[in-house]
N, C-alpha and C positions, 0 to 999 in steps of 0.2 A: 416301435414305440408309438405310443397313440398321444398324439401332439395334437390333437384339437384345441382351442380354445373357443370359450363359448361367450359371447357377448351379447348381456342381457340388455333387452331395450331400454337404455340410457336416456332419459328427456336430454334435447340436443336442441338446438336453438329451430333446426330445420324440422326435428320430427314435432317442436310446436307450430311450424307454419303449415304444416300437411293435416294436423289434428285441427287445426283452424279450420283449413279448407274441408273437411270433414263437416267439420259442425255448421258449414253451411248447406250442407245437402238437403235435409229434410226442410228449409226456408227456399231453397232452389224450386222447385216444381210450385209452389205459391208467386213466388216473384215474377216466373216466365208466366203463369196462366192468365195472365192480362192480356196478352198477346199468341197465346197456344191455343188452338183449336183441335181436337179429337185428337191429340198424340197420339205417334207409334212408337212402340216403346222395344225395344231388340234388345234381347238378352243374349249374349255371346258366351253361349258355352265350345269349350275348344275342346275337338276333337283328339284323344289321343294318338298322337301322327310323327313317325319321324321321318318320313319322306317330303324332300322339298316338294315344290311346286309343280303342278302339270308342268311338260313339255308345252303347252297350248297357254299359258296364261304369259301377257306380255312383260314384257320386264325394262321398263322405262331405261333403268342407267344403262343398260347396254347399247341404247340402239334411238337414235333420233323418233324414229320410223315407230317406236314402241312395237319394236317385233316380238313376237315369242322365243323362246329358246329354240324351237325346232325347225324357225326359218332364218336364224343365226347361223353363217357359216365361220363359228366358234364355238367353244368351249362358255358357256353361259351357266350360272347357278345363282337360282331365285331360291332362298330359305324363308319362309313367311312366318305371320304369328302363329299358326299352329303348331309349324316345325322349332319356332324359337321356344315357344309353350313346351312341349314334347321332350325338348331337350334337359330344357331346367338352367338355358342358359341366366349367367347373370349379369354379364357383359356384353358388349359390343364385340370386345375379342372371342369370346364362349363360342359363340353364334357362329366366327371362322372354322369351328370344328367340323362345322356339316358339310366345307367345302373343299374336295378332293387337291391336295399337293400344299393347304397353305400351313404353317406353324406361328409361333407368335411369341412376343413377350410384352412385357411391360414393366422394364427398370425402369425407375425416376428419370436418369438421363435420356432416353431416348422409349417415352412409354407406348408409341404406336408404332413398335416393331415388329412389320411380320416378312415372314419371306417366302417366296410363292416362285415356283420356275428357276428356282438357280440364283433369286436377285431377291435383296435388302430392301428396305424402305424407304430410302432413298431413290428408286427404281421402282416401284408401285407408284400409285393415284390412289391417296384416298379420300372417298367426299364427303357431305354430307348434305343430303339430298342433292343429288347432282352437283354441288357448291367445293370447288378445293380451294385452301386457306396456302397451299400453296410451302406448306411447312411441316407435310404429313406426320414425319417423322416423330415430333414434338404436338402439334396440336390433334391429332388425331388419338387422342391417350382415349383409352379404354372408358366408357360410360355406362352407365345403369341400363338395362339391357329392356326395362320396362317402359322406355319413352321409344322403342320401337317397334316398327312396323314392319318392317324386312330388310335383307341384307343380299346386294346386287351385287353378282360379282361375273367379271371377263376376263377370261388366262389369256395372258401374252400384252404384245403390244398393241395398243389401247389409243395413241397420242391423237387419233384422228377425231375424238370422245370430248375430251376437255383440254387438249394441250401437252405442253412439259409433263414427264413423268411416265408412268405407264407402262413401261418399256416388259415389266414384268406382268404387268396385269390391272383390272382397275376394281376395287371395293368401293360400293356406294352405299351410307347407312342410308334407311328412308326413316323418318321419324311419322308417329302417329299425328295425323291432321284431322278438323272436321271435316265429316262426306256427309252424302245422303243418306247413311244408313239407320236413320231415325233415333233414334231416344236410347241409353243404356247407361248402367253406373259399374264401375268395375273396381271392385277396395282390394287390398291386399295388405295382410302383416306376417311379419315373417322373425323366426329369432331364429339363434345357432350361429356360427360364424359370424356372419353378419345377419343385424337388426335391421329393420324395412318396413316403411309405413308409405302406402302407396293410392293412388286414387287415376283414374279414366274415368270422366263425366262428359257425356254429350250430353245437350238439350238443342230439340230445332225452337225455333223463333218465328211464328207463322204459322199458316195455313197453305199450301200447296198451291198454285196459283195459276193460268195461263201464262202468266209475262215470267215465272221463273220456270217452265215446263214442267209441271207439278214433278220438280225431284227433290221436292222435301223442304222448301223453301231457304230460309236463315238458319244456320248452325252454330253455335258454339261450343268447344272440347276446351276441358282444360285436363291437363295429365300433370300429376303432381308425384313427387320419390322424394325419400329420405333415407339414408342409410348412416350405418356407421357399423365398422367394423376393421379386422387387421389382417393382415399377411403373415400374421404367427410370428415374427421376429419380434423378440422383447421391444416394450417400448412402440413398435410401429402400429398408430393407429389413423382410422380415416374417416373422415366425416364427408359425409357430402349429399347435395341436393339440386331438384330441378323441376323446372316448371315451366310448363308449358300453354300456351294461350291460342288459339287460334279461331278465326271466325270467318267461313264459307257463307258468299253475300251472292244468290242470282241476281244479278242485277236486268237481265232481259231471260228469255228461251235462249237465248242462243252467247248468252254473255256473264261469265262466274267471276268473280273474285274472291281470291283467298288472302287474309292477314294472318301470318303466324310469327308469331314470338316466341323465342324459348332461351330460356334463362341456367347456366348449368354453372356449379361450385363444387369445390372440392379442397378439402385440405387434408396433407395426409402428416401428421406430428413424427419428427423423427424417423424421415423415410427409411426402409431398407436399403441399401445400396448393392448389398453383395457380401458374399462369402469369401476368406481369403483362401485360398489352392495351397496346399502343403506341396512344400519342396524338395528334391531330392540332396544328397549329398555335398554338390558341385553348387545348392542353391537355385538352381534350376526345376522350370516346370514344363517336360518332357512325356511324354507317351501321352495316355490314359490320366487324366487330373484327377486329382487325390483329395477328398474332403474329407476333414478331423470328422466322426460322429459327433462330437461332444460341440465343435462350434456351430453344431444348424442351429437355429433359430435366435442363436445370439446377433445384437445389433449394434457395430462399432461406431455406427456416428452420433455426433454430442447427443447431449440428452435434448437439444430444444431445438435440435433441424426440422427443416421446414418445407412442405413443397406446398405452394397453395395455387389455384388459379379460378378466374372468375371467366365468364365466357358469356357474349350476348349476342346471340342470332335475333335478327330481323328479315321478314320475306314479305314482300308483297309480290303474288303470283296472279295474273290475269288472262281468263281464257276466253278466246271468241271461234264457236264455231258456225261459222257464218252457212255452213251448211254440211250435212252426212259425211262430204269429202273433203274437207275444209278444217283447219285448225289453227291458229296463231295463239303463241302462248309469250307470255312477257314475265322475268322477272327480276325484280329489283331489290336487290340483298344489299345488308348490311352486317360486319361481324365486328364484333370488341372483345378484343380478350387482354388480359393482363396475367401472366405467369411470374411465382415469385420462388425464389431455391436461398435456402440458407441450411449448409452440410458441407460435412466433411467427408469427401467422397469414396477413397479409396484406401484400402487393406493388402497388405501382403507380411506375410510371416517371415521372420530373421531368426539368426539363433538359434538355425538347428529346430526350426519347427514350435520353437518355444515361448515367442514374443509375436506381438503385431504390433506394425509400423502403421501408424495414419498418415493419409497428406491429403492434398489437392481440397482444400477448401474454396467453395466458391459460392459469393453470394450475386445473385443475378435477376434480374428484371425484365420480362419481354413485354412492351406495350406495344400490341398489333390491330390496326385498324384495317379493314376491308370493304370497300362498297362497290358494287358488281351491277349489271344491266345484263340479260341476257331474253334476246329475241329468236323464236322459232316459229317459223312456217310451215304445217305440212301439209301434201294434198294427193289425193287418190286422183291419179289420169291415167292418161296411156300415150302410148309411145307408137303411135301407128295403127297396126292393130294389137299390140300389147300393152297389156295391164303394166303400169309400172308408175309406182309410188317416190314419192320424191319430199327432203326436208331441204330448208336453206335458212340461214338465221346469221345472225352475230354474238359475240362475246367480246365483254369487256369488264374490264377490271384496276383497281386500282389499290395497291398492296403496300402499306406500310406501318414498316417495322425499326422500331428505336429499343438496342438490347442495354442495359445499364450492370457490365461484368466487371467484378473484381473478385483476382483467382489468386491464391497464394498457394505455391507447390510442396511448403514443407518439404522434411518431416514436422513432424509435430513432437512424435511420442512414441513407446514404445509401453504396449499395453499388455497383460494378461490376457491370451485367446479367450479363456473361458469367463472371466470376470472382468471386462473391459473396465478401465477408470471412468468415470463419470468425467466429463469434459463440456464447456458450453460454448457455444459456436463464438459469440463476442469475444470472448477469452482466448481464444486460438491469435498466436502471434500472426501481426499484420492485416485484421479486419477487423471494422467498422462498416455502420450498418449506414454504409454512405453510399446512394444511388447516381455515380455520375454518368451522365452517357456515352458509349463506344462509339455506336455509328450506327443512323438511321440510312435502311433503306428500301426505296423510293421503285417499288414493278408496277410499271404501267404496260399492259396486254391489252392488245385488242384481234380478234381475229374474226375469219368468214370460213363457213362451213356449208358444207352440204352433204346430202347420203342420199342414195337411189338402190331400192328395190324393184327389178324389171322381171317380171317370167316371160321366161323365155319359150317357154312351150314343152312340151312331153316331160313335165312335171323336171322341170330345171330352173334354178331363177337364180339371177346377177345383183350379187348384193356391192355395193361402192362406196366408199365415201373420201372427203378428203378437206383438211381444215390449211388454212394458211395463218399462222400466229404472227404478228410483229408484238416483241418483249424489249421493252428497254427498260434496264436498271441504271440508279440514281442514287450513290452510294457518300454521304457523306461521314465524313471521320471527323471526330469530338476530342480526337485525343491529338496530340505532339503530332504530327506528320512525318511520315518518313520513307524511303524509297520503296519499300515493301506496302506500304500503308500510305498514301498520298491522304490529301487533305480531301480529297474528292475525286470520283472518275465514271465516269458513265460509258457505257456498251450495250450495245443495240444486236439483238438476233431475229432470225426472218425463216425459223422450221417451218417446211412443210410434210404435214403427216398423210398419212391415208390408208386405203381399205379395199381390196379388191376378190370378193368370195362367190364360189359357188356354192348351190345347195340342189342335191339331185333327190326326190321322192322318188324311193325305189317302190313303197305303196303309202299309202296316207299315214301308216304308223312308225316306216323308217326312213330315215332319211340319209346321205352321205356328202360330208359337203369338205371343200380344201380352201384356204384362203394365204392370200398375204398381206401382211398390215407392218407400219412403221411407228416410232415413237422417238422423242426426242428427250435427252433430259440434262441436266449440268453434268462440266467434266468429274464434280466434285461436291459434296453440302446441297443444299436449297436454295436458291436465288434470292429467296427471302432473308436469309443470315449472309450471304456468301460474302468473299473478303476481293480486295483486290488480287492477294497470290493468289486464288482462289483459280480465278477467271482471267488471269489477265494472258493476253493474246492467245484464249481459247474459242472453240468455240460450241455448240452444247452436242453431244455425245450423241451418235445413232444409234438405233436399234430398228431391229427387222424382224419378220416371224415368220414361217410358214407353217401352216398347222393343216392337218389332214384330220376326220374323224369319222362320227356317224351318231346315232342318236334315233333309240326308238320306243314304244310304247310294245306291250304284251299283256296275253290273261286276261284280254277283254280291256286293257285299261287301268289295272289294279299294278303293275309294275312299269316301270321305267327303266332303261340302261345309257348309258353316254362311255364313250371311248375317245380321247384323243391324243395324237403325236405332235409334238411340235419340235420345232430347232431354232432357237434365239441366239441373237448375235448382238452385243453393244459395241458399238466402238468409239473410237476417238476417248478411252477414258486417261485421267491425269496420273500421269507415273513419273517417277525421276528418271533425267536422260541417261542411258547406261554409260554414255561417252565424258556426262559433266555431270556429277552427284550436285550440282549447287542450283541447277535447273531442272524443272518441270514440263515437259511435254505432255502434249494431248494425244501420242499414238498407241493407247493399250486397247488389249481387246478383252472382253467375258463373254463367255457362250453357253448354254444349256441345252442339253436335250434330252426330252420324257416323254413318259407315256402315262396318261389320267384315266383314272377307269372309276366310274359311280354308277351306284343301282339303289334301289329304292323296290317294295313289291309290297304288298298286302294280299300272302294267299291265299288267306280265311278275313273274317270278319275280325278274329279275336287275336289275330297277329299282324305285325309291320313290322318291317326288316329294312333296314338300308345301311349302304357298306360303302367306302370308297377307298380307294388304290392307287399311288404316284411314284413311282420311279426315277430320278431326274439326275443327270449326269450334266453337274456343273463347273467349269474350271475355268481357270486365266488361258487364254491364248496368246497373249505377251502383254506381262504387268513387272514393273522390276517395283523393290524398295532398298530404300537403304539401310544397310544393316551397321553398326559401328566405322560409319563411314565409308564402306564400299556400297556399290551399286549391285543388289540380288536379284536374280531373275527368279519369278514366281509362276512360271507358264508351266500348265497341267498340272498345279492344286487347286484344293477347291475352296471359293468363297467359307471367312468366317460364317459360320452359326448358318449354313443352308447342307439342309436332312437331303441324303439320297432316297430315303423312302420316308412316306407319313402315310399312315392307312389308320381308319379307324372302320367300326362295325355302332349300327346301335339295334336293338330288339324292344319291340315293346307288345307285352302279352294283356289280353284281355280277358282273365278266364269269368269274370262278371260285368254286366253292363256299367255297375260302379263300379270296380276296381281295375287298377292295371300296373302293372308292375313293368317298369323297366332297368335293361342293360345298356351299357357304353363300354367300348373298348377305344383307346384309341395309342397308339404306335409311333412314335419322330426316331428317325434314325440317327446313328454316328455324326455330328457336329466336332469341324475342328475350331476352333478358338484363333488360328491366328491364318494369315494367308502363306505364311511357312510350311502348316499343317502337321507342325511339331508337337502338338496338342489336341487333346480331342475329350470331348465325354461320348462314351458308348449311347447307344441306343438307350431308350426307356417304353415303358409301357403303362398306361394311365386306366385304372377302372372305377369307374362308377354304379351306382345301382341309386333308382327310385322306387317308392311306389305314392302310388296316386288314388284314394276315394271319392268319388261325388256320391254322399246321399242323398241331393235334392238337384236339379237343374242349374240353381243358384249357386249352389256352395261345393268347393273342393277342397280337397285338405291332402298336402301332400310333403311326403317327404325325404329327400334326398339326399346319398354322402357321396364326395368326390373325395378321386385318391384314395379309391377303398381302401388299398394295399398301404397307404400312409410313404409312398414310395421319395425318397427324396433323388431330384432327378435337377439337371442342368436346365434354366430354360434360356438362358445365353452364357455363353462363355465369354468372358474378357481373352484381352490377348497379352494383357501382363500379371495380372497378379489375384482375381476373384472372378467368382461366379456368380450370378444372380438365378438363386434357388426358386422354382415353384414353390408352388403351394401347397400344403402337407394335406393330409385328411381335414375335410371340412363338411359340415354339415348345415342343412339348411331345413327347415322345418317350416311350412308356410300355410296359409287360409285363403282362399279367394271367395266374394263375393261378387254375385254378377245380379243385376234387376235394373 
């Protein structure tokens, strides 16, 4: 069934502040020529490319040191703008497809869901440029895919990077900044699924100078998006916008600063929440989960649910390099976000399949403040007679969050699957749209780091590192007190993570290298929300990694390969004690082990081919829960919603120098739904197809559908009673200008 919906460019409050910024362009190069001398002006036309990045190009979030992937003794995947370009991604999630073993979702309740290695999002780091908010889970929700620049990513455990978290891996968005790549304009519009009204403008400011080492003097970028579109569930629609400001100031040869600001909204009406799971006989939802065809795209929460949030990055970043071998870089961030939820959350079927039951309505407020300092030092020396590079720095942070919940569990009602009643969230018994606070709390981190790259000689070299965190949270409660819930309590943690890898050059294009790295993360939630049962006399959960691989170039350079093994270990996680169901202990274990394979090649001019490959055998090694009151051991099933296989392939053919036509395949295996393993959705398989003309240097026109096959497929499973459906066939139709 061909479920597209097509959403025509709607005037939106945001697609008139993008057409604003629009109609400033042609008065833009007048204003600046007061102050411009002989512009250079770079036109960026992007290569048709689906292979990430050189092994040879460095990839900052992974590595103090700004190592490349090939002197990484890890698992590393840099995906840049031409491979984001190439793809046709539209997200920040889209853009994980290029990287081997990760999967994703994005329900309202938890919309920066991915799982990589056997572990949840809760067990990953996600950043934003090098930056975590410390709440991945929640603030790392999926963004317009056009305010980036690339997407950093490290399998396994990470903690010695940025801290808490990690344990699975670390994803870093980079967002587009000015650089010295001199002058260019870059528009985009786009209709079909989703509508997009889009702008990247650089202009330098100056003249090239001795005191800024002629690299292009003053720059300003502003990166501006609009979109609006739906997730094909009746009713679910979404607006949203962002804007971006930044300005690159040399202030000596040897001394940069950068201001960037970036401003990002969203509101999506009447979110989706999920599909409900048909039942068998007994009421129960058992094997293989069963969805009616007739309720896809239907949407049971009120008609005037609400998820809206506002977000404001501030960076000042400052670099001095005092010489060739020398770098100190400073930066001093600021983040503000506000998150708002009014819905009613949850469906499941009664009645023989006949009726849907609503409940768990909850209206909910997150105001989260962040302001952060981070210092780094790095410096090319040596170590005797060895070459051996060396970073040392600090982190500090300061994290707080006041959530304002009121949750009523119903029921409510009992609805028509296929013609749900009209319902409005005010009207639901026991809410009011009254914000009182739960409980602010209060993470203050601060830690010291270092990392050292040393060769060792006959092409071997000792890569290190190792961070030491102090974390104290500072938890006050707004509501009644009570033994479970004190009026306040505060707890202090002292992780120490680290990093200890080889890398042997078997010749300058392969390499093989084995490492061990550690991570730390809570026994349970985010420290940023976390409660006192939460945490209380815990203390934050290990993780370990050992990872073997290799990694190398062929065909002159036109192909790449990576292979790696690893076996991860958490421990200390929270489970109830099998001896007392009424207490919580910290002694469970989860552990994974896989094998990652990606390739990449261009064996002609008018083909590029790249594939990836992950196998990952994930399970409890001793987790109990409680089941109607007894104590259940869950050892050797495997984590909800984590795929034993993800593989995806993409092609992309060139049979004219304007045109190119591309494929995508991509593969998530068997997910079970509960930690029982009583449920599961099978396998699925996702294809796409583009194609792409440039008749002029300037201009492309391309366009694209995903979920050829219109395949309706699970992208998380609940563990009681729905599913939250991908996304059906969609198409996207687009124009770019570049001058």
């Amino acid at each position: 069934m061909f479920r597209t919906v097509v959403v025509m460019p709607v005037m939106t409050q945001a697609h008139r502040f993008v057409l604003a910024a629009l109609a400033l362009l042609p008065a833009a190069p007048a204003l600046m020529a007061q102050t411009q001398a002989a512009p250079t002006q770079r036109i960026e036309v992007v290569a048709a490319t689906s292979a990430a990045s050189s092994l040879d190009e460095a990839v900052a979030g992974a590595s103090r040191l700004h190592l490349t992937p090939r002197q990484q003794p890890a698992s590393v995947t840099l995906v840049d703008t031409q491979a984001i370009e190439a793809m046709g991604a539209q997200s920040t999630q889209d853009i994980l497809g290029a990287v081997a073993g990760i999967s994703w979702s994005a329900q309202p309740g938890s919309p920066g869901s991915v799982f990589y290695r056997g572990f949840g999002s809760g067990s990953l780091t996600q950043l934003w440029n090098g930056l975590s908010v410390q709440y991945d889970a929640i603030a790392a929700r999926p963004v317009d895919a056009w305010s980036v620049a690339a997407v950093e990513v490290i399998g396994g455990a990470s903690g010695f990077l940025y801290g808490t978290g990690g344990v699975g891996g670390t994803i870093n968005i980079v967002t587009k900044v000015a650089d010295a790549g001199g002058d260019f304009t870059h528009l985009r519009a786009a209709a079909g699924t989703t509508s997009r009204l889009a702008l990247d403008l650089q202009r330098r400011l100056g003249a090239p100078s001795s005191e800024d080492g002629g690299d292009g003097g003053h720059a300003l970028r502003l990166v501006a998006n609009a979109t609006q579109g739906t997730h094909a569930a009746s009713g679910d629609g979404r607006r949203s916008a962002q804007l971006a400001a930044s300005w690159r100031l040399p202030l000596a040869s040897t001394l940069t600063h950068l201001l960037a600001l970036e401003r990002q909204w969203e509101q999506v009406d009447q979110p989706y929440w999920g599909t409900p799971l048909q039942r068998d006989a007994a009421g129960a939802i058992l094997g293989r989960i069963a969805i009616d065809p007739a309720t896809v795209g239907v949407n049971y929460n009120v008609v005037d649910g609400l998820y809206r949030q506002d977000v404001t990055w501030l960076r000042s970043v400052l670099r001095w390099q005092p010489s060739p071998a020398a770098v100190f870089t400073h930066t001093l961030y600021h983040y503000d976000a506000q998150r708002d939820y009014e819905n009613v959350e949850t469906y499941a079927f009664v009645d023989a399949n006949t009726r849907v039951v609503r409940g768990n309505a909850l209206l909910q407020r997150h105001d989260q403040q962040l302001y952060g300092s981070r210092g780094e030092f790095s410096f090319k020396g040596r170590l005797g007679a060895l070459a051996s590079d060396s970073a040392l720095g600090w982190d500090w942070s300061f994290n707080r969050q006041t959530r304002f919940p009121l949750s009523v569990a119903g029921p409510f009602d009992r609805t028509d699957p296929y013609a749900p009643a009209a319902t409005y969230f005010l009207a639901t018994p026991g809410i009011t749209r009254s914000y009182t606070p739960g409980a602010t709390n209060r993470l203050h981190t601060g830690a010291l780091f270092a990392e050292n790259r040393t060769v060792l000689g006959a092409g071997l070299a000792l890569v290190s590192a190792l961070r030491a965190d102090r974390i104290t949270l500072q938890v006050v409660n707004h509501r009644s007190p009570t033994a479970s819930n004190p009026a306040r309590f505060h707890i202090a943690y002292h992780p120490i993570t680290g990093r200890i890898g080889l890398v042997k050059d078997l010749s300058p294009a392969w390499q093989l290298y084995a490492q061990y790295s550690t991570a730390a993360d809570p026994p349970a939630g985010a420290l940023a929300t976390a409660n006192y049962a939460a945490l209380r006399d815990f203390d934050l959960t290990r993780g370990r990694q050992f990872e073997i691989g290799s990694k190398a170039s062929f065909d002159q350079g036109r192909g790449q390969w990576r292979v790696a093994l690893y076996d991860i270990v958490r421990r200390n996680i929270a489970m109830p004690d099998p001896d007392d169901r009424t207490r919580v202990i910290a002694v469970g274990q989860q552990s994974s082990q896989g094998v990652e394979l990606a390739m990449q090649w261009a064996p002609t001019p008018a083909w590029t081919l790249a594939g990836h490959l992950s196998l990952t055998r994930a399970h409890y090694d001793a987790f109990t829960e409680t089941v109607g009151g007894v104590v259940v051991s869950r050892a050797g099933q495997r984590p909800p919603n984590t795929p034993a296989q993800v593989a995806g392939v993409q092609a992309d053919w060139r049979p004219a120098a304007q045109w190119t036509l591309s494929a995508q395949w991509r593969h998530v295996g068997r997910r079970y739904a509960n930690s029982a393993n009583s449920a599961w959705d099978e396998a699925y398989d996702l294809f796409s197809a583009g194609l792409s003309w440039r008749p002029d240097p300037r201009l492309t026109l391309r366009a694209q559908v995903f979920n050829l096959a219109d395949t309706v497929y699970a992208a998380t499973v609940g563990a009681s009673s729905q599913a939250y459906l991908g996304a059906p066939r969609t198409v996207a139709i687009s124009a770019d200008w570049r001058f």
